[in-house]
matplotlib code that plots the C-alpha trace (Angstrom):
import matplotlib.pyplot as plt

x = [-12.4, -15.8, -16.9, -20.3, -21.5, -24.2, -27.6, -28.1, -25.5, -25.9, -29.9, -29.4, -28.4, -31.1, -31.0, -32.0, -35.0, -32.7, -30.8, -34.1, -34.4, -30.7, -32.8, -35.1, -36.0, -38.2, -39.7, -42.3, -44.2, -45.1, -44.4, -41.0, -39.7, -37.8, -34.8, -34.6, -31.3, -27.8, -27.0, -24.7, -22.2, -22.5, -19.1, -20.3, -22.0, -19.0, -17.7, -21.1, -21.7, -17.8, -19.0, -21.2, -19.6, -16.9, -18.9, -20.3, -16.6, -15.9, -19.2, -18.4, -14.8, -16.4, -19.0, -15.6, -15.8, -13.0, -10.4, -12.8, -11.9, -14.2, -13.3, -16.6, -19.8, -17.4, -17.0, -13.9, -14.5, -11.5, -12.5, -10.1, -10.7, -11.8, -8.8, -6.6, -8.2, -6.1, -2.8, -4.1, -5.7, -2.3, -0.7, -3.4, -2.8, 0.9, -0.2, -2.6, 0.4, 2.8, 0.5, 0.0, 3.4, 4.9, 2.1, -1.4, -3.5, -3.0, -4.9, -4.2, -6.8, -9.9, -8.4, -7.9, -4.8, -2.9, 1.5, 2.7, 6.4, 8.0, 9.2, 13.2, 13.0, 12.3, 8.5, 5.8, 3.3, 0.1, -2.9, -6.1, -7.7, -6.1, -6.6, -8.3, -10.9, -10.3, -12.2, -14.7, -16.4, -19.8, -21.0, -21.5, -23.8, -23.2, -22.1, -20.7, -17.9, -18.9, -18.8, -15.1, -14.8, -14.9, -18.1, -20.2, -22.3, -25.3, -23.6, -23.3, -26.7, -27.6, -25.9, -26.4, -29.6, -29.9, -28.0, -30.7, -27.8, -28.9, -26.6, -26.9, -27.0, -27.1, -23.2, -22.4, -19.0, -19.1, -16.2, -13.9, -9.5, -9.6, -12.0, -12.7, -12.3, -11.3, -10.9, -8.4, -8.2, -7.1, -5.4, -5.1, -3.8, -1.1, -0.6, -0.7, -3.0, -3.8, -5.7, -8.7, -9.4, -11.8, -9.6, -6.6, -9.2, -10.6, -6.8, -6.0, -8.9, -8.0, -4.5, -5.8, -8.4, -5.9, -3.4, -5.6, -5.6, -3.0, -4.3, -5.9, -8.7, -8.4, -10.8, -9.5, -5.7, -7.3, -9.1, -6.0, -4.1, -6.6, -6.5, -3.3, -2.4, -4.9, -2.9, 0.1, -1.8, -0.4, 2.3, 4.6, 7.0, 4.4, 4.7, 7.9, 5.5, 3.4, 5.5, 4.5, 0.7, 1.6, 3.4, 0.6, -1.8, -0.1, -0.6, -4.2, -3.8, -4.6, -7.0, -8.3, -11.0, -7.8, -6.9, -2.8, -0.2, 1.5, 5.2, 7.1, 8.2, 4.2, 4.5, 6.9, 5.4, 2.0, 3.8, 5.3, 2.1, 0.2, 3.2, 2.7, -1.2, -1.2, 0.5, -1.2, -1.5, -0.4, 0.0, 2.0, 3.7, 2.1, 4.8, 7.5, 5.7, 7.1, 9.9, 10.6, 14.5, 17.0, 20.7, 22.9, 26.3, 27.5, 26.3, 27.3, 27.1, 28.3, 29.0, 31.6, 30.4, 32.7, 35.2, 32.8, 31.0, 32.1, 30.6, 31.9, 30.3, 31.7, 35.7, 35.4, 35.5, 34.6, 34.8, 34.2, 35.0, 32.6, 33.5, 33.8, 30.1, 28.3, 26.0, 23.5, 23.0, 19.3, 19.9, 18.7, 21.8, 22.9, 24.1, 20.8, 21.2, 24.8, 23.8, 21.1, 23.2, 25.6, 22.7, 22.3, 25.6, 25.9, 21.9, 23.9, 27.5, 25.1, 22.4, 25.3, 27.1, 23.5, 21.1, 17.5, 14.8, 17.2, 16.4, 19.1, 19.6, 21.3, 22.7, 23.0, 23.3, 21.0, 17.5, 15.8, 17.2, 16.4, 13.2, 12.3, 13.2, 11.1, 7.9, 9.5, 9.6, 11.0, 10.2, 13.3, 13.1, 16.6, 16.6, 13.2, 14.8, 17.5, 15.1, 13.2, 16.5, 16.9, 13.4, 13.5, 16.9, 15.2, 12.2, 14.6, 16.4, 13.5, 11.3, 11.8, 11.2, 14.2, 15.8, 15.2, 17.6, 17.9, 19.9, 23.5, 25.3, 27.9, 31.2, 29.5, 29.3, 32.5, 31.4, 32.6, 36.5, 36.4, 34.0, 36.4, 39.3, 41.0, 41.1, 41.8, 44.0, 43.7, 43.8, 40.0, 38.6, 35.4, 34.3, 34.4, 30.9, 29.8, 28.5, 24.9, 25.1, 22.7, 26.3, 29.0, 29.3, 29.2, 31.3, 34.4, 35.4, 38.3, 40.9, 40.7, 43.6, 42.2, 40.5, 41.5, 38.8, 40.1, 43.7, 42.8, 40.9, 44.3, 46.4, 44.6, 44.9, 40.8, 41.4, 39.9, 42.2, 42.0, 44.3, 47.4, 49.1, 52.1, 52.1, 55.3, 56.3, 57.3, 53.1, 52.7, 56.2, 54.8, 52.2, 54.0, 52.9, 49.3, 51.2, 53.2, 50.4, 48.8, 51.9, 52.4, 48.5, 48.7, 52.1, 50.6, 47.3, 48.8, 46.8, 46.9, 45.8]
y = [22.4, 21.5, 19.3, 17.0, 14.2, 12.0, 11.7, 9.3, 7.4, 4.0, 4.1, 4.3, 0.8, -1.7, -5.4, -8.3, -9.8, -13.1, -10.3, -9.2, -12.2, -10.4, -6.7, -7.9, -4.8, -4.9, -1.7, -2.5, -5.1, -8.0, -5.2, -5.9, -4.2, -4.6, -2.8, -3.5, -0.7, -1.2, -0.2, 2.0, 0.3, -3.1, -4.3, -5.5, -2.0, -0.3, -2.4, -2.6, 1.4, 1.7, -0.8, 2.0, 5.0, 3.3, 2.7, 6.7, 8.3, 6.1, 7.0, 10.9, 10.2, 8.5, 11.9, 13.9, 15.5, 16.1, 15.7, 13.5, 11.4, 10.3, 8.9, 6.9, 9.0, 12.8, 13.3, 15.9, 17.6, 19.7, 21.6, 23.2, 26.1, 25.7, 27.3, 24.6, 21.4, 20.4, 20.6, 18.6, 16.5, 15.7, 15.2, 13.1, 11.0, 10.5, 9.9, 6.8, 5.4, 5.5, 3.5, 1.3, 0.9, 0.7, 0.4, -0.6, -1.0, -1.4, -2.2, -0.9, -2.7, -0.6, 1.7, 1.3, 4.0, 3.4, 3.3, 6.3, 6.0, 7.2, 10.6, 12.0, 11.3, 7.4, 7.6, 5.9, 7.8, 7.4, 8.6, 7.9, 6.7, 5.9, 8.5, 6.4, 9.2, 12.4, 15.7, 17.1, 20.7, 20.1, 23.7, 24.4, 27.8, 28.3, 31.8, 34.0, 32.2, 28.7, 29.3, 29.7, 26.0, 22.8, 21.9, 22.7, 21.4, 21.5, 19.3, 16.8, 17.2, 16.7, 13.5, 12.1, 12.2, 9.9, 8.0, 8.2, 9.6, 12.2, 14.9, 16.7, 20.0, 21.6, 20.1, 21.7, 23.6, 25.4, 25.5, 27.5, 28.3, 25.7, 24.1, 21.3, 17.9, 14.8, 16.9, 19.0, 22.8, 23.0, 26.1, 25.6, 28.9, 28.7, 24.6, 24.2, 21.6, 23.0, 21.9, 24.9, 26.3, 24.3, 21.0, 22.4, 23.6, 20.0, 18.5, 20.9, 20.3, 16.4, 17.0, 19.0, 16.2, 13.8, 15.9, 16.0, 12.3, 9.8, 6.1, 5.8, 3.3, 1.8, 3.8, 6.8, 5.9, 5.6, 8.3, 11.0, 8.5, 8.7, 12.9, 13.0, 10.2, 12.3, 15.6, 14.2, 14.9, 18.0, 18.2, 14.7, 15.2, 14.4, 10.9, 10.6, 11.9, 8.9, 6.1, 6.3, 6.0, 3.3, 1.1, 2.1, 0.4, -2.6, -3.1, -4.0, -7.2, -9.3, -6.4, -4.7, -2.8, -2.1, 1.5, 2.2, 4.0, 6.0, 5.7, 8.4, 9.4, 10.3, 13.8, 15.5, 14.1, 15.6, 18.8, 19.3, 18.5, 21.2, 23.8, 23.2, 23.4, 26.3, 28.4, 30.8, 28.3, 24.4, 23.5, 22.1, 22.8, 20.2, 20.9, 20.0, 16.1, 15.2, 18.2, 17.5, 18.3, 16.8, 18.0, 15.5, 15.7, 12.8, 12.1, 9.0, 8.0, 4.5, 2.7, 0.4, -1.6, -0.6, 1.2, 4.6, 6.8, 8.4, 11.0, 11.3, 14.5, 14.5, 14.0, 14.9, 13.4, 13.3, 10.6, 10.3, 7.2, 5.8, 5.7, 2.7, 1.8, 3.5, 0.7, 0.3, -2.4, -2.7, -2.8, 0.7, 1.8, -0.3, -0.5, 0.6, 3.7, 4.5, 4.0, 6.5, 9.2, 8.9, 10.1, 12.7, 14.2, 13.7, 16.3, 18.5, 19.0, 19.0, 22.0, 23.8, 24.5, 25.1, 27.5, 26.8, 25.4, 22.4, 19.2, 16.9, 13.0, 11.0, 7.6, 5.2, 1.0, 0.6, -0.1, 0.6, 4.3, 4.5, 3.5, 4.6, 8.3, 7.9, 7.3, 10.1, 7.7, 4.2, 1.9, 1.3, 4.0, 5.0, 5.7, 7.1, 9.7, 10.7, 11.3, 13.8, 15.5, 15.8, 16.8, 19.8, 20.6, 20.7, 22.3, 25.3, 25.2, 25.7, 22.1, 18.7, 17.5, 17.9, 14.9, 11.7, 8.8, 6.1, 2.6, 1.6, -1.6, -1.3, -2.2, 1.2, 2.8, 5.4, 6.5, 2.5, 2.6, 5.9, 4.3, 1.4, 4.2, 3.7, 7.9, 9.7, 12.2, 14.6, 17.9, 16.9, 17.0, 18.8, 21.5, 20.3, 19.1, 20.2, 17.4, 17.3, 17.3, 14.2, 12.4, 13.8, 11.0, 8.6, 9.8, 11.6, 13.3, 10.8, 13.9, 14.1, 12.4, 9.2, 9.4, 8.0, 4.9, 4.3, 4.3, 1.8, -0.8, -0.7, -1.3, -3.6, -5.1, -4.9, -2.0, -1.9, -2.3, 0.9, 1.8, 0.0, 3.4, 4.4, 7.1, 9.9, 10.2, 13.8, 14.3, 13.6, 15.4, 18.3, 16.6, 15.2, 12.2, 12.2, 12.7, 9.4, 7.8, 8.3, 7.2, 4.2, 3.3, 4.1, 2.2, -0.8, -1.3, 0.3, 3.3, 6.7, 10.1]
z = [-7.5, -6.0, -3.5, -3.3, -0.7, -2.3, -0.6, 2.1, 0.5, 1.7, 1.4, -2.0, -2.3, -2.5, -1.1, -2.8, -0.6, 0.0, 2.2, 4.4, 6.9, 7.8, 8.2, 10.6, 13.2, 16.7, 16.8, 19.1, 20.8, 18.2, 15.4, 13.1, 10.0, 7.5, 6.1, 2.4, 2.2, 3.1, 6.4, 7.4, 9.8, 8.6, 7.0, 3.7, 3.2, 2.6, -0.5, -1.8, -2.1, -3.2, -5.9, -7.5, -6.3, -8.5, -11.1, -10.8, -10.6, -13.9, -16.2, -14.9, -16.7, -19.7, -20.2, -20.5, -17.2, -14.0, -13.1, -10.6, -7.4, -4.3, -0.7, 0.0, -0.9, -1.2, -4.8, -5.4, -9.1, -10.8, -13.9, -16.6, -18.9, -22.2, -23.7, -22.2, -22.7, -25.6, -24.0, -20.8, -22.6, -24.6, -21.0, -20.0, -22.8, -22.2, -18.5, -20.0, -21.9, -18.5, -16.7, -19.7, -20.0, -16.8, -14.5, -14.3, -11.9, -8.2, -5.0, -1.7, 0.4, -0.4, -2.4, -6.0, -8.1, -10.9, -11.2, -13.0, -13.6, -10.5, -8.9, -9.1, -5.1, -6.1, -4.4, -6.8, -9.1, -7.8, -10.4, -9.2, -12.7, -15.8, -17.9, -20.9, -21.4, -22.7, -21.0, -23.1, -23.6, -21.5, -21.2, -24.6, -25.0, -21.3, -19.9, -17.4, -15.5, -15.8, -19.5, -19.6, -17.9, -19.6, -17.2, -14.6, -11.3, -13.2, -15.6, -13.1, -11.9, -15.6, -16.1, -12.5, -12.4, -15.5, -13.3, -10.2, -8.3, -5.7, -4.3, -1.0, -2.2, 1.0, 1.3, -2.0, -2.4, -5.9, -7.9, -5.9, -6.0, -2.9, -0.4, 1.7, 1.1, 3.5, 6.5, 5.1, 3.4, 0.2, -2.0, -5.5, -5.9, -3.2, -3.9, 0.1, 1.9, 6.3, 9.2, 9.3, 12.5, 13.6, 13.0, 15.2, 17.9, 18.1, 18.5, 20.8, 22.7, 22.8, 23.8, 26.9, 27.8, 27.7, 29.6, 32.9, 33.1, 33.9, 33.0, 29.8, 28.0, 24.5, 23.0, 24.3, 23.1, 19.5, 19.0, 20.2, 18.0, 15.2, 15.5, 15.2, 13.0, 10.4, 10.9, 10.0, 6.1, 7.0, 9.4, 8.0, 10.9, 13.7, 12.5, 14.4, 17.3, 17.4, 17.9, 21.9, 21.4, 18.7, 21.9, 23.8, 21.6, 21.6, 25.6, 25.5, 23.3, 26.6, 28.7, 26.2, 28.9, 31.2, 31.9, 31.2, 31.9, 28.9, 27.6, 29.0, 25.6, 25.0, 27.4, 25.4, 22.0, 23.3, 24.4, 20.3, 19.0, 21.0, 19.7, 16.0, 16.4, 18.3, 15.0, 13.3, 9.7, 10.0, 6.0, 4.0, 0.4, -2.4, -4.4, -1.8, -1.3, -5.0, -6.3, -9.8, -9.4, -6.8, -6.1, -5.8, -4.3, -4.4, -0.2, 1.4, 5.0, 6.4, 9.9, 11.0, 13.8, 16.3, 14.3, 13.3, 11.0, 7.9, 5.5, 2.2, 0.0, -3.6, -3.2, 0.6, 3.8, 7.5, 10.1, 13.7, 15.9, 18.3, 21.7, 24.0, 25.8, 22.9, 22.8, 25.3, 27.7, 26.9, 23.3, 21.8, 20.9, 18.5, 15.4, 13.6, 15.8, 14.6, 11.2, 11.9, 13.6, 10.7, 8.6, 10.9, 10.4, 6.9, 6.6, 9.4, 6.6, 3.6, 5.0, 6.5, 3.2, 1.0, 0.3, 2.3, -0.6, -1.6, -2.4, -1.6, -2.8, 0.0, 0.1, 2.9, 3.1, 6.0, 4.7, 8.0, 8.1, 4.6, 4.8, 7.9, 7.3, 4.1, 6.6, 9.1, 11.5, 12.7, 15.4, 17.0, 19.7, 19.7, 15.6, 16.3, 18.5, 15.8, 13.4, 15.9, 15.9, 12.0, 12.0, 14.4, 12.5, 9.2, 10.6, 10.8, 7.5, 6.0, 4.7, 6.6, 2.8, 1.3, 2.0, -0.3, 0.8, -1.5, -0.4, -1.6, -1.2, 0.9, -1.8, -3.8, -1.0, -0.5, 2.6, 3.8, 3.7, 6.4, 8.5, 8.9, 9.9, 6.6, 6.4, 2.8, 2.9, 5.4, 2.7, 1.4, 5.1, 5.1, 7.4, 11.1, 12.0, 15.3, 17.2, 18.9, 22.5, 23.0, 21.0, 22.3, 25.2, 21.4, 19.2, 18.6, 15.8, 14.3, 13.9, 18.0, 20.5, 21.6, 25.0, 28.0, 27.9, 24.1, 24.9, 27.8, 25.2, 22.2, 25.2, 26.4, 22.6, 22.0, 19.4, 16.2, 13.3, 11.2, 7.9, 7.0, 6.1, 8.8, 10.8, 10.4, 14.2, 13.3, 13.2, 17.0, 18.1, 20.0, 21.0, 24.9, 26.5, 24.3, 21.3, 22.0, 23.0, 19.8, 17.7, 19.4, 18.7, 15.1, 14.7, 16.5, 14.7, 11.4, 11.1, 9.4, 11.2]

ax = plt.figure().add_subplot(projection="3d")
ax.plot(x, y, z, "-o")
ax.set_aspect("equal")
plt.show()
């Protein structure tokens, strides 16, 4: 890959002279000039110079070079070797007839890519062009190492300057295993994408500046939040991280020029932040954004308002009942968040019984866990702090990208009978799940005696209404006073234990 910035970018764009009355400039007393160039900084500039950057990365791609891509006047340029240009050129030509077929073009506000089918994990291809134009030999007669490529820079200089497109040389990075391109190091070699030294130094540095203050302006709310929000390129699970300074943005609406107080959550997101950038190397696998293979267990996870959770992995099951006051009086608990933590326990069974590396295909019926956890993040505080959980968990099995949830309707769903304490038989329980201590006031695993607070509520006839299968008294025998207890519950709401 190389890297190139175009010269003064924006000054290469001329104005028509109906446009100058709008250029005017007081440079001195009685003396006023005229800017006949787009401006960098005024709003139309943008989409004009994107206009014929466009038009640039598009007549590179008809004279047989790239791979090529830009963001705004940096020009990314991949090269193959000579040797293999037929057989990428035979995959870019299936490539041209996906997004003829099933694709096409798409817009994403200013940024144009084209629908390529869609990964195993369900996430969209995005190609940014459309492949129409086959790569061509363009170094013919050259030698030494460029000779072996399809292309060169001085190709491009060649062909740009046809064009009247100037480069910036002194910005030049020659073709190279990796380099630098939108902020962020990249290895083609190692397939990896990391913050360089001098990114995680500036972060740092903006974590500790914010850290000696306690009231905060806008302006200094977006730029930490537009630091970080750029390293999560690299480090997906600091999205979770962000949700504070995203509620903190919101409390200027009506003073913007006020100085505020953070959420308390921001402290400890801050404090995270600070221990991932202080690691040796922050990157991130490119391979593990879109893996080619999921395994699939057959994972289900559902919630019965008020009844409980259930897992169901192939032909086995686990349940857990929630426990009277799981939902909170101010409404964060609720049953978003139970539908979350049910997701948690159902990564917790599946990374306990597999090898570190795999990719796993979940299924849930909530789409705001579903996705939510495809963003790493969700804005109701209470899931948000779940998903921290499974992220830290994940963190240590190996790749917080290996789980790709995709949404079920509830009468599929397997996972839905358990949840409603209609229990399978007992013989195809899974492993016990331990519990997460921030839960354990929550839940209760569903093979448990009822607790004292539970037994209260089925005598007090507010008892859900679980399984219609009986109970054999003989099961609860030498069990005492509890074990009665729990036989006469099960007889009275028709339950199975």
């Amino acid at each position: 890959m190389a890297v190139r910035d175009i010269s003064e970018a924006y000054r290469t764009i001329p104005l028509h002279r109906s446009q100058w009355p709008a250029t005017v400039v007081n440079v001195g007393v009685d003396l006023f000039c005229v800017d006949p160039f787009a401006a960098f900084g005024a709003r139309p500039s943008g989409g004009v110079f994107g206009t014929v950057a466009d038009a640039l990365a598009d007549l590179l791609r008809w004279r047989g070079m790239g791979p090529v891509t830009k963001w705004v006047d940096n020009f990314v340029f991949f090269r193959v070797r000579r040797e293999f240009l037929g057989d990428f050129n035979r995959t870019r030509g299936d490539w041209s007839r996906l997004v003829g077929t099933v694709g096409g073009m798409r817009q994403a506000r200013g940024r144009i890519w084209y629908e390529g089918g869609c990964w195993p994990g369900g996430e969209v291809v995005e190609l940014f062009e459309d492949c129409q134009f086959s790569l061509r030999d363009c170094s013919v007669g050259v030698e030494g190492l460029d000779g072996d490529y399809a292309y060169g820079l001085q190709d491009v200089d060649d062909f740009s300057s046809l064009l009247g497109v100037p480069w910036e040389t002194s910005k030049d990075q020659p073709f190279a295993s990796g380099g630098e391109y939108i902020g962020l190091h990249w290895d083609l070699q190692d397939k990896s994408v990391s913050l360089s030294s001098a990114k995680k130094g500036k972060y740092m540095d903006a974590i500790a500046e914010w850290q000696r203050k306690t009231t905060y302006s806008l302006l200094e709310v977006q730029q930490l939040y537009g630091n970080l929000l750029h390293a999560t390129l690299v480090v997906p699970a600091g999205r979770a991280r962000l949700t504070g300074l995203e509620t903190m943005l919101g409390l200027y609406s009506n003073r913007p020029f006020a100085l505020r107080h953070p959420p308390s959550s921001v402290r400890q997101d801050l404090e995270w932040w600070l221990s991932i950038l202080c690691r040796t190397c922050v990157y991130r696998s490119i391979s593990s954004m879109f893996p080619t293979r999921l395994t699939d267990y057959g994972a289900f996870s559902d919630t019965s308002s008020g009844v409980g959770i259930a897992i169901v992995i192939g032909d086995q099951w686990r349940a857990w009942r929630l426990l009277p006051g799981w939902k909170s009086r101010d409404g964060e608990k609720d049953i978003q968040w139970a539908e979350a933590v049910e997701f948690e326990l159902l990564i917790l069974a599946l990374t306990r019984s597999s090898a570190a590396g795999t990719n796993f295909r979940v299924f849930g019926d909530n789409h705001g866990v579903v996705e939510g956890w495809r963003n790493f993040r969700s804005r109701n505080t209470a899931v948000n702090n779940v998903f921290k959980r499974i992220l830290n968990h994940l963190e240590g099995y190996g790749s917080v990208e290996c789980v790709y949830p995709s949404y079920v309707r509830s009468g599929n769903n397997p996972a839905d009978a358990p949840s409603r304490a209609q229990y399978p038989d007992r013989s195809r329980l899974l492993p016990l799940v331990p519990i997460p201590s921030q839960l354990q006031h929550f839940i209760i695993d569903a093979t448990e005696p009822l607790t004292p607070s539970e037994r209260q509520l089925w005598r007090e006839g507010r008892a859900p209404l679980p399984s219609p299968k009986p109970p054999r008294e003989s099961e609860f025998a030498d069990q005492g006073e509890v074990g009665r207890d729990e036989y006469e519950y099960l007889q009275r709401f028709g339950g199975s234990w």
